[in-house]
C-alpha positions in Angstrom: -5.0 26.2 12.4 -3.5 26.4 9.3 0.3 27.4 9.6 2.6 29.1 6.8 5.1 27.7 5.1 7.8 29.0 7.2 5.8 28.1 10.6 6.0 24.2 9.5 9.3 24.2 8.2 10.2 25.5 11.4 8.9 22.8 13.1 10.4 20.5 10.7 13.9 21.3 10.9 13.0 21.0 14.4 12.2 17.8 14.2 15.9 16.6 11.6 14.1 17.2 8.4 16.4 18.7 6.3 14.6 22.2 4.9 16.5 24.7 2.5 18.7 27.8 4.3 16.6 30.4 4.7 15.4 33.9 6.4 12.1 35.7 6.7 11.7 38.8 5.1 9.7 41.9 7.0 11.0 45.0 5.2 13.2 45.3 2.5 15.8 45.9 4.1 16.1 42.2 5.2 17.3 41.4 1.7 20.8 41.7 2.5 21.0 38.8 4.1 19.5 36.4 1.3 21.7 33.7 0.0 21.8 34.1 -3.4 21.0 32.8 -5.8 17.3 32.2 -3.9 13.8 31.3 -4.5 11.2 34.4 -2.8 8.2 33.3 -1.8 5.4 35.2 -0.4 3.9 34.3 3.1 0.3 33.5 3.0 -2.5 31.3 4.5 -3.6 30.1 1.4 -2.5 28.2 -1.7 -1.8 28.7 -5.1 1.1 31.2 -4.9 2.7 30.1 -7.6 0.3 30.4 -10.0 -0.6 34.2 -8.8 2.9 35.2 -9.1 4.1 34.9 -5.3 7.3 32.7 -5.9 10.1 34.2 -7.3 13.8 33.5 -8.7 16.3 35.7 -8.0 20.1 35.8 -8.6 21.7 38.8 -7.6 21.4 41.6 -5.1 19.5 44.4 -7.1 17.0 41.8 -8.4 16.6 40.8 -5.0 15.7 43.9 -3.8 13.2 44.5 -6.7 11.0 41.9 -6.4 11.4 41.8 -2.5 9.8 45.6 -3.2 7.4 44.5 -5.5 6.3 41.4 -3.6 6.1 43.0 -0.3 2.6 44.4 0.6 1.2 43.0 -3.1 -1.9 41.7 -3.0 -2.4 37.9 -3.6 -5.4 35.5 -3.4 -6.7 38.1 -1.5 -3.6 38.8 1.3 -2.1 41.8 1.2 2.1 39.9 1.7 3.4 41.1 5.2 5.8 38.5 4.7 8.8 36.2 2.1 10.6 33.2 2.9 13.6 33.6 1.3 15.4 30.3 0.5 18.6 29.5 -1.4 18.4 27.7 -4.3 18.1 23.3 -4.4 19.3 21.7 -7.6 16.5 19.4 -7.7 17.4 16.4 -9.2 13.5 14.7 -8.5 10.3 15.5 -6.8 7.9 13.5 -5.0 5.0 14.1 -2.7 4.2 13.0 0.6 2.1 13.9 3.5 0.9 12.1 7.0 -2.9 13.0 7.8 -5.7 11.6 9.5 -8.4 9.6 7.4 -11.7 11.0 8.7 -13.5 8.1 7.1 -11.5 5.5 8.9 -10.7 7.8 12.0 -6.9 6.6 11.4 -3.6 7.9 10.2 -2.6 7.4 6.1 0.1 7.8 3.9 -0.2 9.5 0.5 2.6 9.7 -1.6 3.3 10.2 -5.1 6.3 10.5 -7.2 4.1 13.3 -9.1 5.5 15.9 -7.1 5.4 19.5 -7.2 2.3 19.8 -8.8 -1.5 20.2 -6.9 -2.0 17.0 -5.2 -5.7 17.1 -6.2 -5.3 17.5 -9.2 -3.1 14.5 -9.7 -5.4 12.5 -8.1 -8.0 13.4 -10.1 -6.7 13.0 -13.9 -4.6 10.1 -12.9 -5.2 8.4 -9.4 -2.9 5.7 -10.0 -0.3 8.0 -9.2 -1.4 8.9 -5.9 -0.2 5.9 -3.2 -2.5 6.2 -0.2 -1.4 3.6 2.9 -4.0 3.4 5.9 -1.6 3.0 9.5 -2.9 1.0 12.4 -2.2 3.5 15.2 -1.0 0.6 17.3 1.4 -0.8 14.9 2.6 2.9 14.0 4.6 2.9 10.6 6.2 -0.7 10.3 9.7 -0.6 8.2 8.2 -3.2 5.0 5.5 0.4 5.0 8.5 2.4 4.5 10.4 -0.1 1.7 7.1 -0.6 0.1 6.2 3.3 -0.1 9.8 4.2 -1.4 9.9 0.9 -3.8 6.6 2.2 -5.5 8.1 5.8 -5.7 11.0 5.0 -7.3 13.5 6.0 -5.0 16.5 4.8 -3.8 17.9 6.3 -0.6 15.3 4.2 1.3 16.9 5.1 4.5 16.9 8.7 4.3 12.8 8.6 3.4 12.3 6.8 5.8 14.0 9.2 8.4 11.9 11.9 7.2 8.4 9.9 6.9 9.0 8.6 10.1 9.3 12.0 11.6 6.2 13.4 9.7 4.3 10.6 11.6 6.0 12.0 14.9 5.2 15.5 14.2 1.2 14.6 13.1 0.7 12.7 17.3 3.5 15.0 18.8 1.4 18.6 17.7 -2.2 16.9 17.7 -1.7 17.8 13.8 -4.6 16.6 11.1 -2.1 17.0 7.7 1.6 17.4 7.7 2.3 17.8 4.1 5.3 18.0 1.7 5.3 19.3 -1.8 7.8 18.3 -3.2 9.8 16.1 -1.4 13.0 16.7 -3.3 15.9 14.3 -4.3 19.1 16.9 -4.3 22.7 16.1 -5.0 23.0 16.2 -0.8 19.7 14.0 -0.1 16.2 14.2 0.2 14.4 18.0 1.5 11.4 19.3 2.2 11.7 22.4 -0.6 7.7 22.9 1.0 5.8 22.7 3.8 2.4 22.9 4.9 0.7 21.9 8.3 -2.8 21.7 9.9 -3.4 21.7 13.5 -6.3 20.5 15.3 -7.8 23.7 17.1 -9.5 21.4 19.9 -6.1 20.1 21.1 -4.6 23.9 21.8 -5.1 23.3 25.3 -2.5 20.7 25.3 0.4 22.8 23.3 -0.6 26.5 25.1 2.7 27.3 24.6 2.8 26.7 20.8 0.0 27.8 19.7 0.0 30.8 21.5 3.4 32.0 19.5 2.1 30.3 16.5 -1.0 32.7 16.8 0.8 35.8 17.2 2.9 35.3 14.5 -0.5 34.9 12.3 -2.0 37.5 13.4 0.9 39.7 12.6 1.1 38.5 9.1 -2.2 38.2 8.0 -3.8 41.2 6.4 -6.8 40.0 4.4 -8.2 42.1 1.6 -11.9 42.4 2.2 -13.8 42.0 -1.1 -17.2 43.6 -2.0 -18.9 40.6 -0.8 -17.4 40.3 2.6 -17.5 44.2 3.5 -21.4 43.9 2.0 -21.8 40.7 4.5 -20.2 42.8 7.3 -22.4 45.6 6.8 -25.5 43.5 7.1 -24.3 41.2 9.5 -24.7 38.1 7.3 -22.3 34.9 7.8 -20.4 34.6 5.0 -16.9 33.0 4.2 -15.4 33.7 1.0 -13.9 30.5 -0.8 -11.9 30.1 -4.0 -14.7 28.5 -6.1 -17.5 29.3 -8.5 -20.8 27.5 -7.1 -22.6 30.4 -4.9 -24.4 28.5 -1.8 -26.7 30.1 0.5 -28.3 27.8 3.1 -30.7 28.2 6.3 -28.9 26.5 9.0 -25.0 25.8 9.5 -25.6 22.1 9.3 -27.6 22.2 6.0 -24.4 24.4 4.6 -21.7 22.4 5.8 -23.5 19.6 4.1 -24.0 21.2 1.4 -20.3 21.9 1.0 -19.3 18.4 1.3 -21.7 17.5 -1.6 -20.7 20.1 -4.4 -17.3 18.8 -3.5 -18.2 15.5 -4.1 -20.1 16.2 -7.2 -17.0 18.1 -9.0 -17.7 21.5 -8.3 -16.3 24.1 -6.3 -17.7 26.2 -3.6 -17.5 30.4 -3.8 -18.8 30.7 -0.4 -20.4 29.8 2.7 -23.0 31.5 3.5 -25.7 30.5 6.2 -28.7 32.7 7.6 -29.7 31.2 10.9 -33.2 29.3 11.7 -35.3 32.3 11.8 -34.9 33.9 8.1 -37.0 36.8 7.3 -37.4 37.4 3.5 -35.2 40.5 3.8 -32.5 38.5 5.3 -32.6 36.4 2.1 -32.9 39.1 -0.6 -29.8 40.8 1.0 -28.1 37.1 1.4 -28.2 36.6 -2.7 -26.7 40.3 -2.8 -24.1 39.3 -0.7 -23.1 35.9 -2.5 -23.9 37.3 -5.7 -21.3 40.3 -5.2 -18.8 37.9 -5.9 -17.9 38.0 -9.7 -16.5 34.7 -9.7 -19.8 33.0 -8.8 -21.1 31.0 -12.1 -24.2 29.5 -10.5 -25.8 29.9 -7.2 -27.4 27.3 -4.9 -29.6 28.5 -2.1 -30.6 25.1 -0.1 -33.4 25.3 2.2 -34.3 22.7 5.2 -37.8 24.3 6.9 -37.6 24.1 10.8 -38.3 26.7 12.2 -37.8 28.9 8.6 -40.7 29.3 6.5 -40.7 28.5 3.0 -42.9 30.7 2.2 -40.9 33.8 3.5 -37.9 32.0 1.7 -39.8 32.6 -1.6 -41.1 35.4 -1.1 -37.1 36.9 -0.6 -35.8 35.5 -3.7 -39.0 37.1 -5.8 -37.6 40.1 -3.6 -34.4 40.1 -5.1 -35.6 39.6 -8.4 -38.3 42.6 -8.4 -34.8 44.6 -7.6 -31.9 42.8 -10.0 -31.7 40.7 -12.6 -30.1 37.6 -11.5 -26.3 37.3 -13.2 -26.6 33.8 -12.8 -29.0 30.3 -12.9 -30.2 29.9 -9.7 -31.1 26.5 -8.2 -33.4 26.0 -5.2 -33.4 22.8 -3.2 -37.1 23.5 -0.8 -38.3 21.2 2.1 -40.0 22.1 5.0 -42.8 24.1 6.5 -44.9 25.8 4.3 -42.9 24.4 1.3 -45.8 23.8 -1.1 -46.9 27.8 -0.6 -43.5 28.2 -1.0 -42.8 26.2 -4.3 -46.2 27.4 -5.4 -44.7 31.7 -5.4 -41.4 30.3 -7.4 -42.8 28.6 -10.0 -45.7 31.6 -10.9 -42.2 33.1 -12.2 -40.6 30.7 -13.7 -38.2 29.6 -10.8 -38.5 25.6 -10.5 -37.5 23.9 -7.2 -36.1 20.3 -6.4 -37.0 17.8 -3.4 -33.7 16.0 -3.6 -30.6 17.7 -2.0 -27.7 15.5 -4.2 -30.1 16.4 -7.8 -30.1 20.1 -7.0 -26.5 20.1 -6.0 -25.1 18.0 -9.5 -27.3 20.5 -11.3 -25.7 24.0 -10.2 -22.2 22.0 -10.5 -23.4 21.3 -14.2 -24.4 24.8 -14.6 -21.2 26.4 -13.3 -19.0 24.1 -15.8 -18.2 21.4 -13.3 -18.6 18.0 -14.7 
């Protein structure tokens, strides 16, 4: 479960991490009570706000109210806002990043840390690593004082004590609500100490049983507050009854099994691209169910190249082909396609895409660097 911002910040001042003053705006009426000047930001399960216009300055009453009336029920990244967190304004005098989260390829908690704050963490670590500190903690040692000195030594910053008040309680907070990140961006230096001016938290679904209590109000809030525009795609995929989940990429992926997609997610990650979708159409494919499966992914206008990824079991190949010819006797594809083909009946299979000119690869990783090529990933 992904919280909002005001969920984890919530549980951080909870916790002694010093957060900015703030309220939660529902209606505009609410606006009254904002401590000006303020920062408004819009309440949504994703990120990128900023960029799409959902954080806001404001300085006095009347602008207040504007924007709180423009923001409010606005659509962004695809959430109509039910929601602001108004906060009053930090005189920042630094920024920093730092977040607690478990390493799944050591199955242990890290560090990272960066005194690029305020930016996308990911894309800090990809033009300039160096800047991104990452620390792997031995559970059984937990975070050792020298971690803390040494973290806040390579960060540049001074009041050593007060981050490590807040880093420790991070660590608390990520064993205390069975937690996978706790994040802050930035971590700012102010005139009155270190705050979190940002918050973001991931909790492990599996370990709801153990915080009923939390989750359940955590839930209802959510549910409340999230009202997700349904784009083309996703009301076509209802229709038809096609599992789809939109993402915020531009590589279209279609798979045949839920294992083969979640794989294949991992690797157009890994090979710089970004994924539009996931999209899966269980073992027993009919060629239908893939011609209406490229409609569906291809509905998107933000997919650049399209990947449809095919492990044979209990799917034929052959049927496979046969509903991507079917989609081209009725459109003409916006986009390259690239078809990764194993499996039963794959030669029949191979042998119907390339009578029109469709070639197909053997080698999952080569067909998944080629659509990331072909979308404009590196």
């Amino acid at each position: 479960m992904r919280l909002y911002e005001f969920q984890a910040k919530r549980i951080f001042a909870e916790r002694g991490i010093p957060v900015p003053t703030g309220i939660l705006l529902t209606t505009a009426e609410d606006v009254r009570d904002v401590p000006l000047p303020a920062v408004l930001k819009v309440q949504i399960p994703v990120g990128g706000r900023g960029k799409a216009g959902g954080i806001r300055g404001v300085s006095s009453p009347a602008e207040a109210r504007a924007v709180t009336d423009e923001l409010l029920r606005a659509e962004i990244r695809g959430h109509t806002v039910q929601a602001i967190l108004a906060e009053a304004q930090t005189e920042i005098l630094g920024e920093y990043y730092l977040s607690v989260l478990l390493d799944k390829r050591t199955n242990r908690p890290m560090v990272m840390a960066s005194a690029a704050g305020g930016v996308d963490i990911e894309q800090v670590a990809r033009e300039t690593p160096e800047k991104v500190i990452q620390q792997s903690l031995d559970p059984f040692l937990g975070l050792p004082s020298f971690v803390v000195r040494n973290l806040a030594r390579k960060m540049g910053i001074a009041d050593v004590q007060g981050f490590g008040a807040i880093l420790t309680r991070l660590y608390e907070i990520l064993w205390a609500c069975d937690a996978t990140l706790v994040e802050v961006n930035p971590l700012a230096q102010t005139p009155n100490g270190l705050m979190a001016l940002d918050g973001k938290m991931v909790l492990d679904d599996k370990a709801a049983f153990r915080h009923a209590e939390l989750f359940a109000r955590l839930e209802e809030e959510q549910k409340a507050l999230d009202q997700t525009v349904s784009t083309q795609a996703e009301q076509l995929a209802a229709e038809r009854d096609i599992t789809y989940v939109l993402l915020d990429g531009d590589v279209g992926m279609i798979a045949d099994g839920a294992g083969t997609g979640m794989l294949t997610l991992d690797l157009i990650q890994d090979a710089g691209g970004r994924a539009a979708n996931f999209c899966e159409m269980g073992g027993l494919a009919s060629p239908d169910v893939m011609c209406q499966s490229i409609e569906v992914v291809l509905a998107n206008p933000k997919v650049k190249a399209l990947l449809i990824t095919l492990i044979g079991g209990l799917t034929r190949m052959d049927e496979m082909a046969e509903g991507i010819v079917q989609y081209l006797g009725k459109h003409e594809s916006p986009v390259p396609m690239v078809i990764r083909m194993a499996g039963t009946q794959e030669e029949v299979g191979k042998a119907i895409l390339n009578e029109i000119g469709i070639a197909t690869y053997d080698d999952l990783p080569t067909a998944v660097q080629t659509v990331v090529n072909l979308a404009g990933g590196r």
